[in-house]
N, CA, C and O atoms as a Tinker XYZ file with bonds, in Angstrom:
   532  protein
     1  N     56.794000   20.181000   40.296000    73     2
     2  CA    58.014000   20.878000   40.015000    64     1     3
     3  C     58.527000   20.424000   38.637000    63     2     4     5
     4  O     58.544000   19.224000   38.364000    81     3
     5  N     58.934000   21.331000   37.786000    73     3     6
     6  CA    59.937000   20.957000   36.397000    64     5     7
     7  C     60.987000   21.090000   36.179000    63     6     8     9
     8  O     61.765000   22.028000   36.352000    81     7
     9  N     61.073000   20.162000   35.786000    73     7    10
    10  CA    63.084000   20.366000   35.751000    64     9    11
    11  C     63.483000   20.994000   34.677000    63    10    12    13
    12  O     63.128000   20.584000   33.572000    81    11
    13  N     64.016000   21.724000   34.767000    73    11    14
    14  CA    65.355000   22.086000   32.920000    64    13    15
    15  C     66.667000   21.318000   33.007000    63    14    16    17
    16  O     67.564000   21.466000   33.837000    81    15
    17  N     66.605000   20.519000   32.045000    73    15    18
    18  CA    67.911000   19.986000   31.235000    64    17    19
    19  C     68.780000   21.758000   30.901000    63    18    20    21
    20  O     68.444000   22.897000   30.577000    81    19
    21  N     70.239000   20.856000   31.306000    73    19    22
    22  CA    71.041000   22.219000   30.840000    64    21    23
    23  C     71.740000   21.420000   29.800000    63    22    24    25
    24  O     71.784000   20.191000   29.735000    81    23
    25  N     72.369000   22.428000   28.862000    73    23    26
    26  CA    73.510000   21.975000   27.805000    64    25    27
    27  C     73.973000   21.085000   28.275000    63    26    28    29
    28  O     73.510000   19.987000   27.968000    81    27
    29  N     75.070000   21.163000   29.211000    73    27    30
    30  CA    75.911000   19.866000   30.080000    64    29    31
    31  C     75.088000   18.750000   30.118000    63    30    32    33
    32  O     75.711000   17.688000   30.081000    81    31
    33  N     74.045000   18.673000   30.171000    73    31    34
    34  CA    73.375000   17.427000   30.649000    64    33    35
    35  C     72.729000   16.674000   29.106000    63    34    36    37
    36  O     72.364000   15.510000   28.940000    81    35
    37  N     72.756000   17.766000   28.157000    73    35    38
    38  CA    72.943000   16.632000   27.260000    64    37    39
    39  C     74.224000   15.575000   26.621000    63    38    40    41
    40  O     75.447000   15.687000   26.708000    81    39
    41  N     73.352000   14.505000   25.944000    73    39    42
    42  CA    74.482000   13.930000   24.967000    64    41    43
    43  C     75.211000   14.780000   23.735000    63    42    44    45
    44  O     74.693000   15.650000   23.034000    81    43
    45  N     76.320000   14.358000   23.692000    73    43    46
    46  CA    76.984000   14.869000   22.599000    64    45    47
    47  C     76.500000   13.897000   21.484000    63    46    48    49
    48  O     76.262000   12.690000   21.518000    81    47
    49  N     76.434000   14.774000   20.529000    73    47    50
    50  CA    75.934000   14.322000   19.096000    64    49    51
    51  C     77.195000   13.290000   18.650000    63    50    52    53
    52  O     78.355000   13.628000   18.883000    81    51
    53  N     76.891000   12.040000   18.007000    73    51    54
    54  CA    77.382000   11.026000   17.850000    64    53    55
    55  C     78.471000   11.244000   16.294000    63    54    56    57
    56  O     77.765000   11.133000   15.291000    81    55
    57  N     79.693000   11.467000   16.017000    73    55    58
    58  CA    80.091000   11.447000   14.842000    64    57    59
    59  C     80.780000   10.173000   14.466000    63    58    60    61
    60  O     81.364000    9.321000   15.136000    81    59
    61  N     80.468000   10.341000   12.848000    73    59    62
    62  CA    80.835000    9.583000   12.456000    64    61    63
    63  C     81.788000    9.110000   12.165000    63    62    64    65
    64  O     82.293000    9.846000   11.317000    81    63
    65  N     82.727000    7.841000   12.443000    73    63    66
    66  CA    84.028000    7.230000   11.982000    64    65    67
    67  C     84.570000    8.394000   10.904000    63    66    68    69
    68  O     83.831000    9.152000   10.277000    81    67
    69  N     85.680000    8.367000   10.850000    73    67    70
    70  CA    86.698000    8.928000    9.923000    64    69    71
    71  C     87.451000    8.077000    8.718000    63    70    72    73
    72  O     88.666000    7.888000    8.777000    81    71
    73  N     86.763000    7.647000    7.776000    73    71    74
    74  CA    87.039000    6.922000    7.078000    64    73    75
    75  C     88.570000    7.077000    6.753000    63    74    76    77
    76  O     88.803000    7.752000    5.750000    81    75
    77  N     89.904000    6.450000    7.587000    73    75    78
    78  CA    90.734000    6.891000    7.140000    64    77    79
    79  C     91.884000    5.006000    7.380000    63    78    80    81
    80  O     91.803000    4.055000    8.158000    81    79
    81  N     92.977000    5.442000    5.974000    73    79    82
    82  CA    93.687000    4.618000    6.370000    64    81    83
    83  C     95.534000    4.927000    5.850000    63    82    84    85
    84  O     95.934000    5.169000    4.711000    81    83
    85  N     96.096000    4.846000    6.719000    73    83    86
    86  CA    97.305000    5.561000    6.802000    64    85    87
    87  C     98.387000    3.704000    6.587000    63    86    88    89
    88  O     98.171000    2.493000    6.639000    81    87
    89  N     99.427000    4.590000    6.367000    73    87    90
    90  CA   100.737000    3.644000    6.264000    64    89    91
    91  C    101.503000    4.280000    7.846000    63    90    92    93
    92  O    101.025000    5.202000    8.507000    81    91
    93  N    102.389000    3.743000    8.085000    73    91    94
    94  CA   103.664000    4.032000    9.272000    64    93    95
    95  C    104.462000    4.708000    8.410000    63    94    96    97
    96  O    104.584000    4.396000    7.225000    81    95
    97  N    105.183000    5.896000    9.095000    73    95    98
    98  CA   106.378000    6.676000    8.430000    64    97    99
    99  C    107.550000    4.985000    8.444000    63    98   100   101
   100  O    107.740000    3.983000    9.133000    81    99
   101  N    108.085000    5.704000    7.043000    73    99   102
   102  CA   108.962000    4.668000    6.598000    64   101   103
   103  C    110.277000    5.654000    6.269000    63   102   104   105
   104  O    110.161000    6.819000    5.890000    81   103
   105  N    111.466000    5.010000    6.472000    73   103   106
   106  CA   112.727000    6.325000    6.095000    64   105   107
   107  C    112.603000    6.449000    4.818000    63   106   108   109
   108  O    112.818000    7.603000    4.448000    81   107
   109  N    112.267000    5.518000    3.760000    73   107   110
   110  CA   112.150000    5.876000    2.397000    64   109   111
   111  C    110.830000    6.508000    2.062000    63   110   112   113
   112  O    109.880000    5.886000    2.535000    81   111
   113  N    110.476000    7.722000    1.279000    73   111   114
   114  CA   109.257000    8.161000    1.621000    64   113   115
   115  C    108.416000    7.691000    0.464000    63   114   116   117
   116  O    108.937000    7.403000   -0.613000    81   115
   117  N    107.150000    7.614000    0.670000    73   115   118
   118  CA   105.969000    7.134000   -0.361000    64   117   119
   119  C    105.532000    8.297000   -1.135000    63   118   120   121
   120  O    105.625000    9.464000   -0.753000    81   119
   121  N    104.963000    7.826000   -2.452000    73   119   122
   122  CA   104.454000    8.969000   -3.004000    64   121   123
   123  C    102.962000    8.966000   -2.313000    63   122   124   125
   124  O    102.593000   10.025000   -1.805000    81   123
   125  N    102.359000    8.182000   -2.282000    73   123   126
   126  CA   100.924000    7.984000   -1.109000    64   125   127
   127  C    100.911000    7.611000    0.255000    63   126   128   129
   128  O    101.117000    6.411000    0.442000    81   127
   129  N    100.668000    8.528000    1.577000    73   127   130
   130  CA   101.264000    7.822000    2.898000    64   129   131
   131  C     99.598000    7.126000    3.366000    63   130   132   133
   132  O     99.275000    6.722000    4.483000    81   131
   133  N     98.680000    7.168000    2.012000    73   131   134
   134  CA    96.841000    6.889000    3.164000    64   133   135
   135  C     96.240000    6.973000    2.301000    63   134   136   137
   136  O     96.652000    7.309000    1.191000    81   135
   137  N     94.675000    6.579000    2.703000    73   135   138
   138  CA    93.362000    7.183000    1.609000    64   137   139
   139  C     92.573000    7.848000    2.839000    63   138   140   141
   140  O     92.856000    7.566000    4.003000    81   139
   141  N     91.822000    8.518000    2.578000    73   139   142
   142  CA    90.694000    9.177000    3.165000    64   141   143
   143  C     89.534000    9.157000    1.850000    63   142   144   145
   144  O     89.539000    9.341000    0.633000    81   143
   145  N     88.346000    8.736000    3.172000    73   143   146
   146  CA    87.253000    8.691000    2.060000    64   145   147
   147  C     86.256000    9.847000    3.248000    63   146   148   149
   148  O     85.988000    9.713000    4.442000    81   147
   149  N     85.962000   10.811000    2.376000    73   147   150
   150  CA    85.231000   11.847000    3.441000    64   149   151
   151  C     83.862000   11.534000    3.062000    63   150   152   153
   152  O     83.502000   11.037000    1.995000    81   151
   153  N     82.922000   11.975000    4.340000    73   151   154
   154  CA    81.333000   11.935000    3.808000    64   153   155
   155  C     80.786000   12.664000    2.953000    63   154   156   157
   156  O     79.758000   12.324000    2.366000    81   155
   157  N     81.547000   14.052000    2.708000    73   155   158
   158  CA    80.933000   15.136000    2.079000    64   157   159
   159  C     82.518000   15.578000    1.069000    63   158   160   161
   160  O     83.670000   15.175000    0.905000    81   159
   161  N     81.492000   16.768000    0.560000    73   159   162
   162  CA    82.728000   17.789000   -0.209000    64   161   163
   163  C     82.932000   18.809000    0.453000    63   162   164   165
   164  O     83.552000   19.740000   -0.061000    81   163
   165  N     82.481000   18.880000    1.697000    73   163   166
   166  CA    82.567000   20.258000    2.561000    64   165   167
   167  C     83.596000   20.045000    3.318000    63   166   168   169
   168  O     83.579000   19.263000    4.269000    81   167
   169  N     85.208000   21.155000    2.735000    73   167   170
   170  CA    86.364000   20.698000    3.179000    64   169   171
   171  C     86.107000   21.166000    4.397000    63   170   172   173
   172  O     87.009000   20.745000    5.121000    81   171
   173  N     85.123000   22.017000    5.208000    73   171   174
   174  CA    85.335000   23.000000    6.429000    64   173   175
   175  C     84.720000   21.736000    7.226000    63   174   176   177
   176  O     85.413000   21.397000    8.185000    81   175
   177  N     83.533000   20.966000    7.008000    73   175   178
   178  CA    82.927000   20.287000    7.847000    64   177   179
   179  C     84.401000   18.854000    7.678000    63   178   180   181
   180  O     84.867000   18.869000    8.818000    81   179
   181  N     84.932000   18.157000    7.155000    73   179   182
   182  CA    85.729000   17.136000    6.675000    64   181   183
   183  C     87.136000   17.234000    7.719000    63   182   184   185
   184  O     87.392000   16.423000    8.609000    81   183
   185  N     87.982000   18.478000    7.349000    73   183   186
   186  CA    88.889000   18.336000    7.280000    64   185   187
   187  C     89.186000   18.543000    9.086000    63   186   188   189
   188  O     90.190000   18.044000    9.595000    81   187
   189  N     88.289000   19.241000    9.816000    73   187   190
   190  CA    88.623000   19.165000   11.202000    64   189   191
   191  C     88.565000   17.436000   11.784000    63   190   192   193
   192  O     89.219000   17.047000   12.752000    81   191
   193  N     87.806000   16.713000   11.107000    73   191   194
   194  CA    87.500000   15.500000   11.223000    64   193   195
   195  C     89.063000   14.232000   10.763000    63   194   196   197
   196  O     89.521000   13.254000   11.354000    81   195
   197  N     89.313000   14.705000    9.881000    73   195   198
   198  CA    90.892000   14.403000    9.313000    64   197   199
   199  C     91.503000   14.164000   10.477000    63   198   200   201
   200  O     91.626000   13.100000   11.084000    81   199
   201  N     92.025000   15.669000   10.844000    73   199   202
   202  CA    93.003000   16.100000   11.483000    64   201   203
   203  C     93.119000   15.520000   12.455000    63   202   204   205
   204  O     94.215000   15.008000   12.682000    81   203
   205  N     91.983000   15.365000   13.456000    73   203   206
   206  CA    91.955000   15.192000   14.581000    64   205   207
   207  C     91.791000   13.207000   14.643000    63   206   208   209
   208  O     91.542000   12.543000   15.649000    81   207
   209  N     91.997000   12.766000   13.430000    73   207   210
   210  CA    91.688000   11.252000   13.494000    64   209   211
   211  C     93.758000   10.710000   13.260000    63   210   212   213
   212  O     94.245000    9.611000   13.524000    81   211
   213  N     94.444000   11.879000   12.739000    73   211   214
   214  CA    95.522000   11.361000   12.282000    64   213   215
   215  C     96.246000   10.970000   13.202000    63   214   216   217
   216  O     95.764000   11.049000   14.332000    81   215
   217  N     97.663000   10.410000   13.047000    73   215   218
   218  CA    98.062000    9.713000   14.106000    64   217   219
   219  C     99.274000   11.121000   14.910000    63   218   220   221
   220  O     99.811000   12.113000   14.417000    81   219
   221  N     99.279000   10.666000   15.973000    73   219   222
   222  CA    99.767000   12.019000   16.600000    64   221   223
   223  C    101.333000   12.226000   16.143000    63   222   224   225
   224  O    101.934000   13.293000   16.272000    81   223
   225  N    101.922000   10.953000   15.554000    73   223   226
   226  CA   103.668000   10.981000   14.898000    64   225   227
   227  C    103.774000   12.192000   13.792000    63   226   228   229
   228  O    104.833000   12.663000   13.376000    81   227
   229  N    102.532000   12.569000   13.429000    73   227   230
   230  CA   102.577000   13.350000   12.342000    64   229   231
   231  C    102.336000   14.704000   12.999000    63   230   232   233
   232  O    102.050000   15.606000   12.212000    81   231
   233  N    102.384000   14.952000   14.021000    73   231   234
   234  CA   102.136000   16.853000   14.846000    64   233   235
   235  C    100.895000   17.679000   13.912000    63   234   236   237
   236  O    100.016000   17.250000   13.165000    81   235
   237  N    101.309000   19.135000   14.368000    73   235   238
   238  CA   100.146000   19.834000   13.884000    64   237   239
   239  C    100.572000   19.717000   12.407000    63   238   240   241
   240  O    101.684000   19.774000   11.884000    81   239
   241  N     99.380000   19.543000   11.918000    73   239   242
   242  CA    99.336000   20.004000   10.616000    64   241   243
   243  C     99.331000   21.336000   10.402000    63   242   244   245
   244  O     98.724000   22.032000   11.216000    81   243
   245  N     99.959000   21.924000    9.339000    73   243   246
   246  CA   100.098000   23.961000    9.644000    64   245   247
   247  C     99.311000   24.089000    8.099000    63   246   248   249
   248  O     98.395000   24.911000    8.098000    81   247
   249  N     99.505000   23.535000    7.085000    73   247   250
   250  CA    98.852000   23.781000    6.170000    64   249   251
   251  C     98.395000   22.499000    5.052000    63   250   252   253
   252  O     99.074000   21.472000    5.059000    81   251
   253  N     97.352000   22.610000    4.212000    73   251   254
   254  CA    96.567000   21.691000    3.321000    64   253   255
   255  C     96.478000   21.807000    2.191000    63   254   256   257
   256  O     96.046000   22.886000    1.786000    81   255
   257  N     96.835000   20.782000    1.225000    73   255   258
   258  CA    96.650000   21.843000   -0.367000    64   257   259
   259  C     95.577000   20.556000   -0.874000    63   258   260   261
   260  O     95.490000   19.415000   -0.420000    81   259
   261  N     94.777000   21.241000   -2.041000    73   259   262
   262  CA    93.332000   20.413000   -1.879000    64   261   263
   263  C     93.162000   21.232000   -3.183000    63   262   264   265
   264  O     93.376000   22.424000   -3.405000    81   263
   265  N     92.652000   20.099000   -4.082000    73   263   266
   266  CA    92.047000   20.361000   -5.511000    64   265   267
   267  C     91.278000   21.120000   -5.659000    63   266   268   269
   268  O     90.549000   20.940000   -4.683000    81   267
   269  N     90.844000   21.961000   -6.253000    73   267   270
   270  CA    89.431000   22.777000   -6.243000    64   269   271
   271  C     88.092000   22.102000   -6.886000    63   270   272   273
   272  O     86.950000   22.524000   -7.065000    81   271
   273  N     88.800000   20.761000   -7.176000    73   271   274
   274  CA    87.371000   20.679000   -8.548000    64   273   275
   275  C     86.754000   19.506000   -6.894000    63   274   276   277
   276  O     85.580000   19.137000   -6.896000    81   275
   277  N     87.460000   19.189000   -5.982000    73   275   278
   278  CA    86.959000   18.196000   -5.317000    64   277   279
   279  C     86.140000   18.800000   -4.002000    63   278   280   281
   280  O     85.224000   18.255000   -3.386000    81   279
   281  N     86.756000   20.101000   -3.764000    73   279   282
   282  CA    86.167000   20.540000   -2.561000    64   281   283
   283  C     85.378000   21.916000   -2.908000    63   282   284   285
   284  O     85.842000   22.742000   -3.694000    81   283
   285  N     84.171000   22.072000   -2.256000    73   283   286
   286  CA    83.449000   23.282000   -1.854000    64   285   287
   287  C     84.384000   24.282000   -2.226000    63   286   288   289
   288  O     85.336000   24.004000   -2.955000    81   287
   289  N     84.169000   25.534000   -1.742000    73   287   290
   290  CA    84.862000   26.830000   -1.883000    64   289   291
   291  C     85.068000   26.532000   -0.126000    63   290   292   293
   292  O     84.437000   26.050000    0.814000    81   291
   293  N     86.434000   27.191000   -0.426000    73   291   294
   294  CA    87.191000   27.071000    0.766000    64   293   295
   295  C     87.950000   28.228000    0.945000    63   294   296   297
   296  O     88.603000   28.693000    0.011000    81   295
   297  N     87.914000   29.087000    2.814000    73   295   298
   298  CA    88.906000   30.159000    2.747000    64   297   299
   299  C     90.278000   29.487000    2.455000    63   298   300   301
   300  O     90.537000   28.357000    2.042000    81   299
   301  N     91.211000   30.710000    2.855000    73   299   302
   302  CA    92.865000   30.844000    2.661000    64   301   303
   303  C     93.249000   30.288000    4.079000    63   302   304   305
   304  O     94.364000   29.770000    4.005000    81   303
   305  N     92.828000   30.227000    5.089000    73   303   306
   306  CA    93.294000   29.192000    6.264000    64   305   307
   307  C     92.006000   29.435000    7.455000    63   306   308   309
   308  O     91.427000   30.453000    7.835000    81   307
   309  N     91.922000   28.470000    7.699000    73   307   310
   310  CA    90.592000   28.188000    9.115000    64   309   311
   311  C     91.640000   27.527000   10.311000    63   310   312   313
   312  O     92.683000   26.879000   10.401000    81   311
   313  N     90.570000   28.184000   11.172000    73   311   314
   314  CA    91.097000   27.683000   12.678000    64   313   315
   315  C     90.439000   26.096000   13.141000    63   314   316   317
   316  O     89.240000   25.821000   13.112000    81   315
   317  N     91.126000   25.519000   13.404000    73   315   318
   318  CA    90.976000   23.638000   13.843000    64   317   319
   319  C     91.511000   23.661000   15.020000    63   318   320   321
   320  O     92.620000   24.195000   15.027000    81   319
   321  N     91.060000   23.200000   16.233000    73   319   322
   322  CA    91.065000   22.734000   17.315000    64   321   323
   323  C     92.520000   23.872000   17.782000    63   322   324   325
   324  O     93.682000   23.652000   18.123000    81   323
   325  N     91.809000   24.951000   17.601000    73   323   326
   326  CA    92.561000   26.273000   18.169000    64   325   327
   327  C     93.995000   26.710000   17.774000    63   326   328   329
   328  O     94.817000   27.370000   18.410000    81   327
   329  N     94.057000   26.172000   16.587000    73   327   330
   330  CA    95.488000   26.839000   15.513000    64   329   331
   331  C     94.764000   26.677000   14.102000    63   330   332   333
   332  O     93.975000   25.922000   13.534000    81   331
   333  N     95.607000   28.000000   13.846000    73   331   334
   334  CA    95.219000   28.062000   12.639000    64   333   335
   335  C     96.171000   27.354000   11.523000    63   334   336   337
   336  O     97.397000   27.293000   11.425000    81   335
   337  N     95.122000   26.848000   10.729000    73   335   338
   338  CA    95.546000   25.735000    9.502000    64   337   339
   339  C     95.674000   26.723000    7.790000    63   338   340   341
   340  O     94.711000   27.417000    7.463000    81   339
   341  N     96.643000   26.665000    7.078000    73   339   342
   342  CA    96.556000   27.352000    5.716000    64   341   343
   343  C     96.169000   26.529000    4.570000    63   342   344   345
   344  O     96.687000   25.429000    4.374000    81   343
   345  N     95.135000   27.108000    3.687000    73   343   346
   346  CA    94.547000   25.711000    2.739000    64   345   347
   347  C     95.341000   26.702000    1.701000    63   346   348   349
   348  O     95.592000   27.907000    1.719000    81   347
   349  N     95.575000   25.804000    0.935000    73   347   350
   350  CA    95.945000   25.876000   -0.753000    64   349   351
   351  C     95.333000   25.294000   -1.628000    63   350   352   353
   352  O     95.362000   24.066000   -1.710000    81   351
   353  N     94.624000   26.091000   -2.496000    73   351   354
   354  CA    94.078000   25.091000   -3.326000    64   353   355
   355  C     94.761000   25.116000   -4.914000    63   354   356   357
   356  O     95.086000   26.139000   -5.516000    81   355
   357  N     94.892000   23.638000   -5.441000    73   355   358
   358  CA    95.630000   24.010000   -6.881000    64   357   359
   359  C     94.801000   23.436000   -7.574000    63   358   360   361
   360  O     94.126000   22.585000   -6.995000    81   359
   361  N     94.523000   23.697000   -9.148000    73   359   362
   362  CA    93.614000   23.240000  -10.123000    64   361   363
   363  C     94.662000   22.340000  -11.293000    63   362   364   365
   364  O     93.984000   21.452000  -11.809000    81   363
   365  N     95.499000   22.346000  -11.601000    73   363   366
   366  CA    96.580000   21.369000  -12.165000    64   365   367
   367  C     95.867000   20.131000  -12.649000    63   366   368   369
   368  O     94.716000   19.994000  -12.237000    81   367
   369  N     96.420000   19.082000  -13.563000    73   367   370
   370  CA    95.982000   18.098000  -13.562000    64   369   371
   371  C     96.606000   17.093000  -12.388000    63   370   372   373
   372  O     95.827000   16.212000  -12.023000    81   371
   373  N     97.527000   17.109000  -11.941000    73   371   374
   374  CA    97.862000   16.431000  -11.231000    64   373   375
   375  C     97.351000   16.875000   -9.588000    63   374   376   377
   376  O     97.027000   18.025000   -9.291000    81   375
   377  N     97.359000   15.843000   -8.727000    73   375   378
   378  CA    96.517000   16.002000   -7.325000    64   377   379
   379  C     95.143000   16.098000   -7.319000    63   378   380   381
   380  O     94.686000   16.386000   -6.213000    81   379
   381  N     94.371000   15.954000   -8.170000    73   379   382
   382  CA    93.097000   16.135000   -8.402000    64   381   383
   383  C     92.686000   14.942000   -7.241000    63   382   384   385
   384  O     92.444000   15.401000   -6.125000    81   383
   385  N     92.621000   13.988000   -7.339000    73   383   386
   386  CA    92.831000   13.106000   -5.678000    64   385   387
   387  C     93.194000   12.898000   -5.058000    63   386   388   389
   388  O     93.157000   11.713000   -4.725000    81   387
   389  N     93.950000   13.913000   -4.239000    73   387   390
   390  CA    94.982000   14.051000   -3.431000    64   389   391
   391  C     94.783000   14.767000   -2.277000    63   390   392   393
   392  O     93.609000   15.137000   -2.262000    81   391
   393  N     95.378000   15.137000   -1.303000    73   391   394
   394  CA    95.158000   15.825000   -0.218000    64   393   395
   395  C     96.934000   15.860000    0.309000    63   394   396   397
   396  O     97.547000   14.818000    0.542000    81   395
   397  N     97.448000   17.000000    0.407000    73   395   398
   398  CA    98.248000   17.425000    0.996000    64   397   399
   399  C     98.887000   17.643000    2.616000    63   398   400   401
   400  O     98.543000   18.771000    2.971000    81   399
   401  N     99.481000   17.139000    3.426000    73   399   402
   402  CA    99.338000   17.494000    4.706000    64   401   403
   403  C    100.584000   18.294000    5.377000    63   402   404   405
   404  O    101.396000   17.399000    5.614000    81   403
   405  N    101.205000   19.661000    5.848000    73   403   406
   406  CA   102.216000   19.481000    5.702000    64   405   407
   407  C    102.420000   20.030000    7.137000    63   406   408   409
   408  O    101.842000   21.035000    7.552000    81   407
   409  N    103.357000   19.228000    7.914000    73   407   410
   410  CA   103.815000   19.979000    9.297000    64   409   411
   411  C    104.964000   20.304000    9.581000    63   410   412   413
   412  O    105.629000   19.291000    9.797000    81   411
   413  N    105.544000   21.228000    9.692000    73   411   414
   414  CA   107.024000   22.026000    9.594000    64   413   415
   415  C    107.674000   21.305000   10.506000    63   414   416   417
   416  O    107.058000   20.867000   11.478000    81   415
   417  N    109.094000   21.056000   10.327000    73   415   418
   418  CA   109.548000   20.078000   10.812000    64   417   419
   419  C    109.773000   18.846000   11.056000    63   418   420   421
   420  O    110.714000   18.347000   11.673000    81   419
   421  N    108.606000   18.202000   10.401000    73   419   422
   422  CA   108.396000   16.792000   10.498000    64   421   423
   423  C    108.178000   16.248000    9.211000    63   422   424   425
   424  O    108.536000   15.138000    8.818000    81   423
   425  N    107.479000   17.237000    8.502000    73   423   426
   426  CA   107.794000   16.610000    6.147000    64   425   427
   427  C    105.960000   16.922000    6.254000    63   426   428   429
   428  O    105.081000   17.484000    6.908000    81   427
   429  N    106.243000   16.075000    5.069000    73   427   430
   430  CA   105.071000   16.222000    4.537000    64   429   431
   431  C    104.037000   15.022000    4.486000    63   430   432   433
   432  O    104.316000   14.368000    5.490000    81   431
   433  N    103.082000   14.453000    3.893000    73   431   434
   434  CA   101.862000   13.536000    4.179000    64   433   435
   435  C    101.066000   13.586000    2.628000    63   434   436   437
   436  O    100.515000   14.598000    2.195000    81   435
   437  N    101.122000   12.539000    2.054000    73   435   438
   438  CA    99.772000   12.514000    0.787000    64   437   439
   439  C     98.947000   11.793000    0.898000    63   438   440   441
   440  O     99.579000   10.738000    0.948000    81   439
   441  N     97.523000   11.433000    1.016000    73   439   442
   442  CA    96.544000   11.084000    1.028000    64   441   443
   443  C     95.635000   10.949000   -0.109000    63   442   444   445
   444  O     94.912000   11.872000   -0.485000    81   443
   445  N     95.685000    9.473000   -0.806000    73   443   446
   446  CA    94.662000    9.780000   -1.515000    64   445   447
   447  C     93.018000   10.174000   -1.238000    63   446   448   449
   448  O     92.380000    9.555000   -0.386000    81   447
   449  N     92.580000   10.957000   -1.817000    73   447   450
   450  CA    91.105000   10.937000   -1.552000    64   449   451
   451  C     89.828000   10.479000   -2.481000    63   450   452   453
   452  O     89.703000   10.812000   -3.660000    81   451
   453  N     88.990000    9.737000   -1.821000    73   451   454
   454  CA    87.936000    8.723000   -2.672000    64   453   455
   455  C     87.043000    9.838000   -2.988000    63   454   456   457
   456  O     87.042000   10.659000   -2.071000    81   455
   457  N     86.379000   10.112000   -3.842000    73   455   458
   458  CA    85.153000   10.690000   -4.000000    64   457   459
   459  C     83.787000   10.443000   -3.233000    63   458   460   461
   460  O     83.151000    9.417000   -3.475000    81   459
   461  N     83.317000   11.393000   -2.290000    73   459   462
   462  CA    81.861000   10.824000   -1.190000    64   461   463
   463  C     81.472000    9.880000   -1.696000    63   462   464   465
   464  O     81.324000    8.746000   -1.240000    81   463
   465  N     81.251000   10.346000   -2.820000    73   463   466
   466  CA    79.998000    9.749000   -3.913000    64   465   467
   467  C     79.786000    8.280000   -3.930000    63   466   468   469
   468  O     78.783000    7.571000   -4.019000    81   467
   469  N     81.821000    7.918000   -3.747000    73   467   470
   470  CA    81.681000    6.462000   -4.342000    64   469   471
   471  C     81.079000    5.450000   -3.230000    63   470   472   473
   472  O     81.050000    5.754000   -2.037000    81   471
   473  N     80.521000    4.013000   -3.820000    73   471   474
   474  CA    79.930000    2.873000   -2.849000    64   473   475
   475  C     81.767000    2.229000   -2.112000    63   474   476   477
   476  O     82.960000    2.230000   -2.416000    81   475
   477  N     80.852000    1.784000   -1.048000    73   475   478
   478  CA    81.939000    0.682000   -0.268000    64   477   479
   479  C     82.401000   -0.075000   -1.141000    63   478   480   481
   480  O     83.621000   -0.239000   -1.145000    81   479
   481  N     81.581000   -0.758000   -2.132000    73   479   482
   482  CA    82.414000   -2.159000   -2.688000    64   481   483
   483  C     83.421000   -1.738000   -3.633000    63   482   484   485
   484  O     84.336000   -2.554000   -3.749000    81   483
   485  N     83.571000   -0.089000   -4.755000    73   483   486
   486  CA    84.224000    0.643000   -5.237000    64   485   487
   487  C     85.774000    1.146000   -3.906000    63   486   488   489
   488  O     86.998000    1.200000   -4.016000    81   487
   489  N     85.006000    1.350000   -3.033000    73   487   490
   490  CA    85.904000    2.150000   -1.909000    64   489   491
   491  C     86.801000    1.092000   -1.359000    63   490   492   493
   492  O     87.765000    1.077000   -2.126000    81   491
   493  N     86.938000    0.410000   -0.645000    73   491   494
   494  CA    87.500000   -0.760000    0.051000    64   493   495
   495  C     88.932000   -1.198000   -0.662000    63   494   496   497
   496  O     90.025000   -1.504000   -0.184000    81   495
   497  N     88.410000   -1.084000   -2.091000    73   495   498
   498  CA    90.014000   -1.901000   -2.624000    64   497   499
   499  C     90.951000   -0.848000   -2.939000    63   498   500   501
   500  O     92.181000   -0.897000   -2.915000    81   499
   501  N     90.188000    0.109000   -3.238000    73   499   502
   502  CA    91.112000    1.560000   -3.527000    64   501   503
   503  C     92.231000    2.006000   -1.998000    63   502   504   505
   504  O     93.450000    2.073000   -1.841000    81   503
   505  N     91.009000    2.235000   -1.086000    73   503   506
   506  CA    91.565000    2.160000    0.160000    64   505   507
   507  C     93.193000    1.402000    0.221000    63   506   508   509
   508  O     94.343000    1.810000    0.058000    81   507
   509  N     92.487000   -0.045000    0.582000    73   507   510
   510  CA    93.507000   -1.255000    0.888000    64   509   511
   511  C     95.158000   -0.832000   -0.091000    63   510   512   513
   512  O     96.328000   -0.643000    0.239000    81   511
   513  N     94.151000   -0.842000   -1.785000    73   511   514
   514  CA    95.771000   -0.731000   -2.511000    64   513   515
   515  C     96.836000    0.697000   -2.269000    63   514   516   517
   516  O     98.038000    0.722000   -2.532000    81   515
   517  N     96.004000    1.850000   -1.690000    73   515   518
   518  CA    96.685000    2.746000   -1.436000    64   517   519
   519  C     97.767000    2.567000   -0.146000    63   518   520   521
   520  O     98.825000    3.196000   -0.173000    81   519
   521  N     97.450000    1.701000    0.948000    73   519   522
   522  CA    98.440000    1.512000    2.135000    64   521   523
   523  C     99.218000    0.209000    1.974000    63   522   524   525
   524  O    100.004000   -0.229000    2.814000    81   523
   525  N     98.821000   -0.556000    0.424000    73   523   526
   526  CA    99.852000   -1.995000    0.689000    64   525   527
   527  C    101.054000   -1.539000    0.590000    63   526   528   529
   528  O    101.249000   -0.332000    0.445000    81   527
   529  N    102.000000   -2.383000    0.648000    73   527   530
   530  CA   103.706000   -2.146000    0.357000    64   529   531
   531  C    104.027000   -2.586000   -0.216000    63   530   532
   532  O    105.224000   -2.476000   -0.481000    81   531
């Protein structure tokens, strides 16, 4: 007799950590609240990964504004864990490492963002100095 494995009975594919590191909301607000260091430039594969790593004080995120020179081509808003999210992208000099987070009602969120590209021993202090106080 042979058996069939069904979907259900496999493992779920293993993902990877969310390279992320956040500050606590503070009443005075930061111009940087985190860093995120993503694996890729693919904001569609990345940013569901974000979202779902952030801390829940911060609610849905409703929309994202994101450099163009840093991310893939990206639509005007994608659906994430069954709401839809609005991306903005700006080309400016300023925010070029940045990441935007914004949830109505609750403010807003900046994140610096590391380039994939860069090594850990580059990454780590950038990280750290972005959440000291």
């Amino acid at each position: 007799m042979t058996s069939t494995a069904h979907p259900q009975d496999r493992p779920l594919p293993v993902q990877p950590a969310v390279r992320l590191r956040v500050m606590p909301r503070e009443a005075i607000p930061r111009r940087i609240d985190g860093a995120w260091w993503p694996r890729s430039r693919d904001l569609m594969v990345e940013l569901p990964r974000l979202l779902a790593a952030l801390p829940p004080s911060w609610g849905h995120i409703a929309a994202v504004s994101v450099h163009t020179s840093m991310w893939a081509t990206t639509p005007g808003r994608v659906l994430i864990a069954n709401r839809v999210v609005r991306l903005h992208r700006t080309s400016g000099a300023h925010g070029r490492h940045s990441i935007c987070l914004l949830t109505p009602g609750r403010g807003r969120w900046d994140l610096l963002v590391l380039p994939p590209e860069i090594d850990r021993a580059d990454a780590e202090p950038l990280t750290a100095s972005a959440v000291a106080t």
